[in-house]
C-alpha positions in Angstrom: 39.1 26.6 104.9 42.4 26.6 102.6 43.1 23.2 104.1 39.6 21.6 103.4 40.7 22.5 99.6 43.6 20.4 99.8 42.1 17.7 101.3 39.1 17.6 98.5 42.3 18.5 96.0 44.2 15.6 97.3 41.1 13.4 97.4 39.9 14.0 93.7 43.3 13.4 92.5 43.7 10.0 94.4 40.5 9.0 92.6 41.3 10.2 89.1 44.7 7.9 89.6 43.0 5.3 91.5 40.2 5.2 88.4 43.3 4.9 85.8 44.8 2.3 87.6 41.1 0.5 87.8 40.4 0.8 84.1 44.1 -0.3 83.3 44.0 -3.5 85.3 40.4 -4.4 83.4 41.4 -3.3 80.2 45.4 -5.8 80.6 44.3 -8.9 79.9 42.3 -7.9 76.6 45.7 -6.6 75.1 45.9 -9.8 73.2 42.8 -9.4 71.6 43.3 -6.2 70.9 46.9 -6.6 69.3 44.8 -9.3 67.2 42.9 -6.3 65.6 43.8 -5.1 62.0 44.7 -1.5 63.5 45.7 1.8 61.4 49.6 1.9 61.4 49.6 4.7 63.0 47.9 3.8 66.3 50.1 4.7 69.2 51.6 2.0 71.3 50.0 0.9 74.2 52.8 2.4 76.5 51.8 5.5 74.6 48.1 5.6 75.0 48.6 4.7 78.5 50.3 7.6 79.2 48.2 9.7 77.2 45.8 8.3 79.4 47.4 8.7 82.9 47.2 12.7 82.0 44.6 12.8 81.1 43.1 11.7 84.3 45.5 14.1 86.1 44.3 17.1 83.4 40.4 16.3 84.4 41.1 16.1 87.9 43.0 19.2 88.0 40.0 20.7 85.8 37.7 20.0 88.7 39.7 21.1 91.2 40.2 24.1 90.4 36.7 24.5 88.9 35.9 23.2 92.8 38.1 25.9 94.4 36.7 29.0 92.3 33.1 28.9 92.7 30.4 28.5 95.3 29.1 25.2 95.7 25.6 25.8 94.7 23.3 23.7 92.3 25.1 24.6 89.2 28.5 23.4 90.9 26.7 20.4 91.9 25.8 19.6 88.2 28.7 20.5 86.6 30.4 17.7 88.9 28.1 15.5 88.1 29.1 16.1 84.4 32.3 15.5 85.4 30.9 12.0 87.6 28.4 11.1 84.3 31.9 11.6 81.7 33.9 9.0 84.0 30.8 6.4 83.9 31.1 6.9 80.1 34.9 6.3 79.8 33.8 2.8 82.0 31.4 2.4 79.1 33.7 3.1 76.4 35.9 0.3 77.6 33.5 -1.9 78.3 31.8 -1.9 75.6 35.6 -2.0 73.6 37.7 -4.5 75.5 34.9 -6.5 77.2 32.4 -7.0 75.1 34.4 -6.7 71.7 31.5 -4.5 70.4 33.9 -2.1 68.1 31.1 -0.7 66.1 29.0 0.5 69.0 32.2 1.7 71.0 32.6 4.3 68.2 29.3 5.9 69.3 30.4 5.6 73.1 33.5 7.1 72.6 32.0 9.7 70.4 29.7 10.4 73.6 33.3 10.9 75.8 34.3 13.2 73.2 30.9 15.4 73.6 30.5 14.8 77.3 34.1 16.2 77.5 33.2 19.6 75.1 30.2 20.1 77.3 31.9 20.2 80.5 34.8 22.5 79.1 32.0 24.8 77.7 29.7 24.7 81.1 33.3 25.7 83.1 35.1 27.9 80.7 32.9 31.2 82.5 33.9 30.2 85.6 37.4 29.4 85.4 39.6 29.7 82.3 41.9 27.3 84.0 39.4 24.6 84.5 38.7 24.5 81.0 42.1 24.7 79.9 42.8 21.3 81.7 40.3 19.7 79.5 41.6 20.5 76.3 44.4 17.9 76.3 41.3 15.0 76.7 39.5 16.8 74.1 41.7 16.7 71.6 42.3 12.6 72.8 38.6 12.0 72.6 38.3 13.7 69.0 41.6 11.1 67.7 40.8 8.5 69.9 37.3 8.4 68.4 38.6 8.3 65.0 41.1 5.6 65.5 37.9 3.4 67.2 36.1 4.2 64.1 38.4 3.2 62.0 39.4 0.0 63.8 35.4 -0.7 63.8 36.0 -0.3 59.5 39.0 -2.3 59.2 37.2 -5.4 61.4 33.8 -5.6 60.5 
């Protein structure tokens, strides 16, 4: 049993790092655009936000992990991870909608979606496991700034 864990462990890690990787490669070649932005001063580098980002992914994948290894997988379980499944499909969005379409404005409201999808999954596994909740703080508190500097990047470039 304790090795099946590690496995599914080892397997959700590879695909949070796998899933950085992906949206890094996509989001690369729309750096000069984005550089071309009027951008608050005080939006981090992009060496910064990409490692913000890398763990981040590693947080949220340890979050499920260990929200994976402390409860039984019944139907709540299976929702919760599909919270977890519906929150990645919105960070796709997010970038999408940022980097390849250049639709700023409506990015803000996708990235403020990131920011609630992340609050109700660290709400829905905060009773089961402190430590599964804890891991999401760090994206929490990204999706809250990173939301705000979107917003006002979507202000400055209308």
């Amino acid at each position: 049993m304790q090795n099946d864990f590690r496995l599914i462990n080892s397997f959700i890690f590879y695909v949070a790092v796998l899933f950085f990787l992906g949206i890094g490669a996509a989001t690369l070649p729309q750096l000069p655009w984005y550089y071309a932005l009027t951008r608050p001063v005080w939006t981090p580098s992009h060496v910064v936000v990409s490692t913000i980002w890398l763990l981040i992914f590693l947080s949220t994948a340890a979050s499920l992990s260990k929200y994976w290894d402390t409860v039984t997988h019944d139907r709540t379980f299976r929702w919760t991870v599909r919270m977890y499944a519906g929150m990645a499909l919105l960070v796709l969005l997010w970038n999408y909608l940022f980097f390849g379409a250049h639709m700023v404005a409506l990015s803000v409201w996708a990235a403020a979606l990131v920011t609630l999808a992340i609050l109700a999954i660290l709400l829905r596994v905060r009773t089961a496991s402190a430590k599964a909740a804890l891991y999401m703080v760090p994206f929490l508190v990204w999706g809250i700034f990173a939301t705000y500097i979107v917003h006002v990047i979507a202000l400055l470039n209308p």
